[in-house]
C-alpha positions, -999 to 999 in steps of 0.1 A, spaced: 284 726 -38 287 690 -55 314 670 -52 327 638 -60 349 612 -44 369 594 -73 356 556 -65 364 529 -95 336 504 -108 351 481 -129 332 448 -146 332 422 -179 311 419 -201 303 402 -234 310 434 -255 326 448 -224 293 449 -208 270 425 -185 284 395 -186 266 379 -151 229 386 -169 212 357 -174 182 356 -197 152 336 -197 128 326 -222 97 328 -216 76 324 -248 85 323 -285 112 310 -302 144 325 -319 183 328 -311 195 361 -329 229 360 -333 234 338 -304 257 310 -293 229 296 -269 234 272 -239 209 269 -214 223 268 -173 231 235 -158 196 235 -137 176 240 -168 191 210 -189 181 188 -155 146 203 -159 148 192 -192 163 159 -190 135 153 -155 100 163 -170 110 160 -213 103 198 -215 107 230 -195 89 263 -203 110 285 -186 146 284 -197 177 303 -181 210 311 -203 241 318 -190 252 350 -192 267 362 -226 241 332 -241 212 345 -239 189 354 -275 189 385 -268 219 411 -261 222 434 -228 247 459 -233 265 494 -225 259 498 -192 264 530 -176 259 531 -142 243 502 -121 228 527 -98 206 537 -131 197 499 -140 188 478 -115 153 459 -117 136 429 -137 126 434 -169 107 420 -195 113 420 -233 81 417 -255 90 404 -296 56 418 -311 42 428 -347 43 461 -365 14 469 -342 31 454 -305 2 430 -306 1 394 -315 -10 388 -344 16 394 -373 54 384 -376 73 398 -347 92 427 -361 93 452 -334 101 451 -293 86 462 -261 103 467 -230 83 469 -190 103 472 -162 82 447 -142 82 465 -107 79 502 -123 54 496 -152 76 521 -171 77 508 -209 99 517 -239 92 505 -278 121 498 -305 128 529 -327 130 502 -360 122 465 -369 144 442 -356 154 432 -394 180 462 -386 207 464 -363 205 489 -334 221 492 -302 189 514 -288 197 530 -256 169 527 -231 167 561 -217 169 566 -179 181 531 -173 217 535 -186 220 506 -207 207 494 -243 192 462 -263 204 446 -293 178 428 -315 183 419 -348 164 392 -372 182 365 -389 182 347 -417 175 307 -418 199 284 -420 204 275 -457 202 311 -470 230 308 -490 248 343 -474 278 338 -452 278 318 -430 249 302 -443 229 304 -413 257 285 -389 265 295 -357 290 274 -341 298 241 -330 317 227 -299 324 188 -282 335 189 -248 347 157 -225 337 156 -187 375 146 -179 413 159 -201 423 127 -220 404 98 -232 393 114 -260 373 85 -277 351 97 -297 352 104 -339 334 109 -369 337 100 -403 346 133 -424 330 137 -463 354 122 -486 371 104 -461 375 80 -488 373 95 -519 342 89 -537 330 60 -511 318 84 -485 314 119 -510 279 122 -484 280 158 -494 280 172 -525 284 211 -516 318 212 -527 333 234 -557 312 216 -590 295 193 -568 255 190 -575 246 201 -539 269 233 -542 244 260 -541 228 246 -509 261 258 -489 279 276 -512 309 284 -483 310 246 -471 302 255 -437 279 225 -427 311 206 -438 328 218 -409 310 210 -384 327 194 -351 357 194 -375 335 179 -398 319 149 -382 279 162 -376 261 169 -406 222 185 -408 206 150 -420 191 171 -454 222 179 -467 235 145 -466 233 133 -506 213 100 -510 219 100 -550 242 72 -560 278 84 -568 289 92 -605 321 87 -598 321 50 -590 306 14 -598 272 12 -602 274 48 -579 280 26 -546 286 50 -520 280 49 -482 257 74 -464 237 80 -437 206 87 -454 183 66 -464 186 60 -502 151 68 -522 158 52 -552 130 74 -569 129 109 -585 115 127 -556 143 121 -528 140 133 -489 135 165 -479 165 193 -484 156 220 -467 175 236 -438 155 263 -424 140 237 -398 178 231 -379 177 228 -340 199 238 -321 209 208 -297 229 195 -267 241 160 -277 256 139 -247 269 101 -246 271 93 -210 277 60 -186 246 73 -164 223 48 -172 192 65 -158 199 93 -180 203 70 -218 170 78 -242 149 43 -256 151 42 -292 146 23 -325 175 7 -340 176 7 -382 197 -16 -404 222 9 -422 228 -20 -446 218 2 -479 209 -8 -510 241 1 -521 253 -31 -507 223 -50 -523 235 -36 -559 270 -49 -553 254 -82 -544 265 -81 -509 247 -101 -484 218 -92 -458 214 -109 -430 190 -88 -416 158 -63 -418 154 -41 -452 178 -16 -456 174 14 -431 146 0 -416 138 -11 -381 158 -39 -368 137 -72 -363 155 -87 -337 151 -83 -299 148 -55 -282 173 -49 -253 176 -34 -217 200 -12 -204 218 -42 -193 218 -59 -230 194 -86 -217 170 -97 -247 130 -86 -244 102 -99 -256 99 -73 -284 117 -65 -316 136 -33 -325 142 -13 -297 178 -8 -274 190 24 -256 213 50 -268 236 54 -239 227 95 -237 197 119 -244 193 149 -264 177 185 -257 166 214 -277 181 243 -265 158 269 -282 125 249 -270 137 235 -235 123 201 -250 138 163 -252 142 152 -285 141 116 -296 178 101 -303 184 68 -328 212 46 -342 216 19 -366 239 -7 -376 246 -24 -404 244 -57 -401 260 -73 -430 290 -67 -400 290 -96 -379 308 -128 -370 281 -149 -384 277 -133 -422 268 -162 -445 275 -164 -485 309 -151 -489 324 -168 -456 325 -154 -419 334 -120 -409 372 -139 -395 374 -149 -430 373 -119 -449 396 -105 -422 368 -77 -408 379 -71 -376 341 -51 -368 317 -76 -366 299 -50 -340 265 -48 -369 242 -69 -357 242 -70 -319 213 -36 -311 241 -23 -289 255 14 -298 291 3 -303 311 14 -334 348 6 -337 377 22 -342 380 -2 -379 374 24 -405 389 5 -434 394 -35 -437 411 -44 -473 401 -81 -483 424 -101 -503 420 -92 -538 413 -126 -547 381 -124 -534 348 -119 -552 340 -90 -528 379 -71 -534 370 -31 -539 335 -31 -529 317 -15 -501 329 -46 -480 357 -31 -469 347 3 -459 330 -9 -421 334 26 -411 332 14 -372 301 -9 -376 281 23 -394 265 31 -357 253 62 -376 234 81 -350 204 105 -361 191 136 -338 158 146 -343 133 175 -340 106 158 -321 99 156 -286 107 124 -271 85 97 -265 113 66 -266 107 69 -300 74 51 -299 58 70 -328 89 73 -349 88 32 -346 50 32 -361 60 52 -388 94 34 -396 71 0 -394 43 17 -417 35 27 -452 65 38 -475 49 71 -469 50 70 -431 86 59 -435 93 91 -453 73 112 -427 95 96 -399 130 103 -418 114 140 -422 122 147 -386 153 137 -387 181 169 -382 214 162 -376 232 125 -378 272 114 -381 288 83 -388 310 78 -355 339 57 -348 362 53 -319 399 70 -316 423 42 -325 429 27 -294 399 34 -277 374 8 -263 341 15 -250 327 -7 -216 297 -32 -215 265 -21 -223 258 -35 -182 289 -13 -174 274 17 -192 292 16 -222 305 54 -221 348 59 -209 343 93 -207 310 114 -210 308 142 -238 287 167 -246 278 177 -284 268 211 -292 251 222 -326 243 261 -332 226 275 -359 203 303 -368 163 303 -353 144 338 -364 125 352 -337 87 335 -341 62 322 -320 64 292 -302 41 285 -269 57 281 -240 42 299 -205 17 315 -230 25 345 -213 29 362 -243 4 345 -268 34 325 -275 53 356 -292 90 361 -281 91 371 -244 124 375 -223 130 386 -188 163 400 -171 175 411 -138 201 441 -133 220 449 -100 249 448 -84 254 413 -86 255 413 -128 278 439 -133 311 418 -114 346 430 -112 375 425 -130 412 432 -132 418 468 -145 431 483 -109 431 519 -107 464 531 -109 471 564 -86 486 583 -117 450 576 -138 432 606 -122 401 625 -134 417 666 -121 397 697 -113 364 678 -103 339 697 -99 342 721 -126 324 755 -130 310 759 -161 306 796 -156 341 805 -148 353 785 -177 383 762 -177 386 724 -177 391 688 -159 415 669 -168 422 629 -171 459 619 -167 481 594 -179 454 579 -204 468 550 -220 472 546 -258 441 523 -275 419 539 -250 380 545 -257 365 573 -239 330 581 -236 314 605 -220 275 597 -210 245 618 -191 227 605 -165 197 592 -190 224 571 -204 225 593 -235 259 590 -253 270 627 -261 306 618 -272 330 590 -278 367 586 -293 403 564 -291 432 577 -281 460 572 -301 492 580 -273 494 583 -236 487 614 -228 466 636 -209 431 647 -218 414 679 -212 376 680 -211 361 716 -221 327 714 -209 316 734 -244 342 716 -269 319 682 -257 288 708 -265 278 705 -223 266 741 -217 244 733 -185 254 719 -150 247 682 -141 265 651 -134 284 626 -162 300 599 -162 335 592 -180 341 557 -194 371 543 -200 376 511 -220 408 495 -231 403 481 -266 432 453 -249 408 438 -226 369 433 -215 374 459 -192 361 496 -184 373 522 -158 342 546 -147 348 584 -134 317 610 -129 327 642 -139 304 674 -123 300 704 -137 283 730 -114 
C-alpha cells in the first residue's frame, strides 16, 4: 500500500512561484515584460572590462518568466531557453522557443509564437514558461512601451539630487510637447515618458527642439540641441535602453567625457552674451582631471559616475554640459554678482549644478524677463547614450566634425535631464569626489526579443539558462496549522468515498496537479470550510499520486499536500 506522510513545502515567488531563479543571458537581446536589473557581480564585470557577455538577473528580473512550480522533486536541473524563428533555426525573427535540459538532452518546443501569451506547462518537469513579444517603446498603446523607473540613495537622508520637470516654468521649459493639444501628442499619447523619475529623465528624442509659440521670439530652454532647419533630430523611440545611471564619490569608477556649451541659440536670439564655444558644442577650454587640475587638451572633464546597459551587459558613454553664459566673469551686461545670479557654476568643466532654479533681475535691466533668469542649476544637463564607452573619444570627433557628424553624434543620444540640487544641498570638490551621497538611476523600457551577439552560443538569437533545486524554491511564512489537514489519505478509488481538506480558509486557490505537472483542476473558495475531493467529480478515474496546492490570494505564499489514490 502507498502512503503518505503529511510534510509542508512552502516558498515565494514572483507570481507565487520561483522567486530565488536567477536567469542569465546568454545571447540575444529583449526584456519581455521585465523590470530588469542585473546582480551586483555582473554590474562590476561591467563596470571592470566595459562589457560582459554573460549576464545574471536577480531573481523575479530576469527576461524571461519561471513559474508554477509543482514539486521541486520534478524540476531540478539547468536549463537552457533557445528564442528561434518559425523554423527553431536562426535565420528569421525569433517567434518561437526551445527548451534542453542541459544534463538530460530532453527538449520541449512552444505550442504558439511568442507574440501570444501562454503560461505553457513543461511536461514532466512541474513547472511552466512565460514568453511573450512586446511592443517598442513609442507604440502609442498603453503604456507606450514604458516599464518603470526607480532612484535609489546608498544612505536614508541626504537626498540631493533633482530634476527639472516639463513646464516647470510655464512655457520657458515646455521641453515636451506630448501634452493634451500639444504638437508632440501623438508620440505619447498617455504622457508616460513625462513621468519618469517623477518627471526628471526624459528619452533625449522626445525632448522638443522647435522654438515655443507661446513666447518671445519662441525662447525656451531645452536639452536638445536646437536645429534651426526643417529636418530636426531624430524622434523615434524604438531604440530606448534600458540603463543603470549612478553618481558616485568613487573616483576610480567616474566615466571621461566631453563637455558641451548648453548656451543655445535661444540665448543668442535674445541677444544674450557667449562667452564661450558655439551653442551645444564641445567646450574649448581645458580639459580637467579627476582632481580639477587643468590638461594640456581642450574639452574633456569626468562625470563623477558611469553608466551600463542592462540588456547588453555593455558601458555606455556618459556626458554633461554647461552653459556658460553662467559665470562670475560674464561680460556685456555686467558680472554675474551684478545681475544678482547666484549660479555662476557655467563655465568651470566641473559637473556641478546648483540648487538656483530661478534668479529674477531687476526689471530695470535690459535683460528683465529673458532666459537670463531661468539658470536652472548651471544647465549641467547630462545625456546617456547608447554607445559603448570609449571616454567618449569618438562622440568628441563627431561633435568637433562636419554639421553632419554633429548630428550623427546627438543620434546616439537616449536619455538626458536637466538636474539641480535639493535646496540646501551642496556637493564636495571635484578633489573630494564631488558626490554626498551615491545614487543609482534606473530607466526601464520595452526591448523585443532580437538578436544581439553575445557568447555566440546561439548565433546571437535569444538564449537563456536557469537552474532549479532546492535552493530556488525558499521558504516562507505560511506555517501549517494542525487544524489544515488533508483526511482519509490514501484513498481507494475502487471502494469509493473521499479525502477531505479541513479548515480551508476563505480566498483560497486550490489546485489539484499530476505528477507531469498537468493542471486537471483549479478554483477559490469563497468561506472557510471544509473540502471534499471525489476522486471522479475531479474526473481522476485511475490510481496515482497528486498533489494539492494551496495558495492564499492574501500573500506570495502556497501550502503543498500529495493526495494518493490507490
Amino acid at each position: 500500500m502507498k502512503y503518505l506522510l503529511l510534510t509542508t513545502l512552502l516558498f515565494f515567488s514572483s507570481n507565487f512561484l520561483f522567486a530565488q531563479v536567477k536567469i542569465t543571458r546568454l545571447d540575444g537581446a529583449g526584456t519581455g515584460q521585465q523590470y530588469l536589473k542585473l546582480t551586483n557581480s555582473t554590474k562590476q564585470k561591467i563596470l571592470q572590462n566595459n562589457k560582459e557577455d554573460v549576464l545574471k538577473y536577480e531573481g523575479k528580473h530576469g527576461p524571461i518568466v519561471i513559474s508554477n512550480v509543482f514539486d521541486p522533486s520534478l524540476v531540478s536541473g539547468t536549463y537552457r531557453l533557445k528564442i528561434l524563428d518559425d523554423n527553431f533555426q536562426t535565420q528569421g525573427w525569433p517567434t518561437k522557443w526551445m527548451l534542453e535540459d542541459v544534463n538530460t538532452g530532453d527538449q520541449w518546443t512552444s505550442n504558439n509564437t511568442i507574440d501570444i501569451s501562454n503560461d505553457q506547462i513543461i511536461t514532466g518537469r512541474g513547472f511552466s514558461i512565460n514568453i511573450q513579444q512586446v511592443l517598442i517603446p513609442g507604440n502609442n498603446n498603453a503604456p507606450n512601451g514604458f516599464i518603470g523607473s526607480q532612484k535609489t540613495y546608498a544612505n536614508p537622508g541626504n537626498e540631493w539630487l533633482s530634476g527639472i520637470q516639463d513646464d516647470f516654468i510655464p512655457n520657458y521649459t515646455n521641453f515636451l510637447r506630448t501634452g493634451p493639444l500639444e504638437e508632440e501628442a501623438a508620440k505619447d499619447p498617455d504622457q508616460v515618458f513625462s513621468n519618469v523619475v517623477n518627471g526628471t529623465w526624459f528619452p533625449y528624442k522626445l525632448v522638443s527642439w522647435k522654438p515655443e509659440p507661446s513666447t518671445p521670439g519662441g525662447s525656451f530652454i531645452t536639452p536638445v540641441k536646437p536645429i534651426i532647419f526643417s529636418s530636426g533630430p531624430p524622434d523615434n523611440l524604438k531604440e530606448l535602453n534600458n540603463v543603470d545611471i549612478f553618481f558616485t564619490p568613487d573616483k576610480s569608477k567616474w566615466s571621461r567625457c566631453v563637455v558641451v556649451n548648453t548656451f543655445s541659440p535661444y540665448y543668442e536670439q535674445d541677444s544674450i552674451p557667449n562667452p564661450g564655444s558655439l551653442p551645444f558644442s564641445i567646450r574649448n577650454d581645458a580639459s580637467l582631471d579627476k582632481d580639477g587640475n587643468p590638461q594640456s587638451s581642450t574639452g574633456f572633464s569626468w562625470f563623477p559616475g558611469y553608466a551600463i546597459d542592462v540588456g547588453s551587459g555593455e558601458r555606455l558613454n556618459i556626458f554633461f554640459g554647461e552653459n556658460t553664459y553662467f559665470n562670475s566673469t560674464s561680460t556685456g551686461i555686467g558680472t554675474a554678482n551684478d545681475l544678482g545670479l547666484s549660479t555662476s557654476n557655467g563655465m568651470d568643466m566641473i559637473w556641478n549644478p546648483s540648487s538656483t532654479t530661478v534668479e529674477p533681475i531687476p526689471p530695470s535691466t535690459v535683460f528683465s524677463g529673458s532666459l537670463t533668469e531661468l539658470p536652472l542649476g548651471g544647465q549641467h544637463f547630462v545625456y546617456v547614450t547608447n554607445e559603448l564607452y570609449d571616454e567618449c573619444a569618438q562622440l568628441g570627433l563627431q561633435l568637433n566634425g562636419s554639421a553632419f557628424d554633429q548630428l550623427n553624434a546627438w543620434a546616439e543620444v537616449m536619455w538626458t535631464t536637466i538636474p539641480v540640487l535639493t535646496p540646501g544641498s551642496t556637493l564636495l570638490s571635484m578633489a573630494d569626489g564631488l558626490i554626498p551621497n551615491e545614487v543609482e538611476i534606473q530607466l526601464r523600457v520595452n526591448n523585443p526579443y532580437s538578436p544581439k551577439l553575445a557568447t555566440g552560443f546561439n548565433n546571437s538569437y535569444p538564449l537563456y539558462q536557469f537552474t532549479l533545486n532546492s535552493a530556488t524554491v525558499g521558504t516562507n511564512d505560511w506555517e501549517e496549522s494542525s487544524s489544515l489537514r488533508l483526511g482519509n489519505n490514501p484513498l481507494s478509488i475502487s471502494a469509493g468515498g473521499f479525502s477531505t481538506l479541513f479548515n480551508i480558509p476563505k480566498g483560497t486557490t486550490i489546485t489539484l496537479v499530476d505528477v507531469k505537472g498537468q493542471v486537471l483542476k483549479s478554483w477559490e473558495t469563497n468561506v472557510k470550510e471544509d473540502i471534499r475531493l471525489y476522486p471522479d467529480k475531479l474526473e481522476i478515474f485511475t490510481p496515482g499520486q497528486f498533489y494539492i496546492h494551496l495558495r492564499r490570494n492574501t500573500g506570495e505564499t502556497i501550502l503543498k499536500k500529495w493526495m494518493v489514490l490507490e
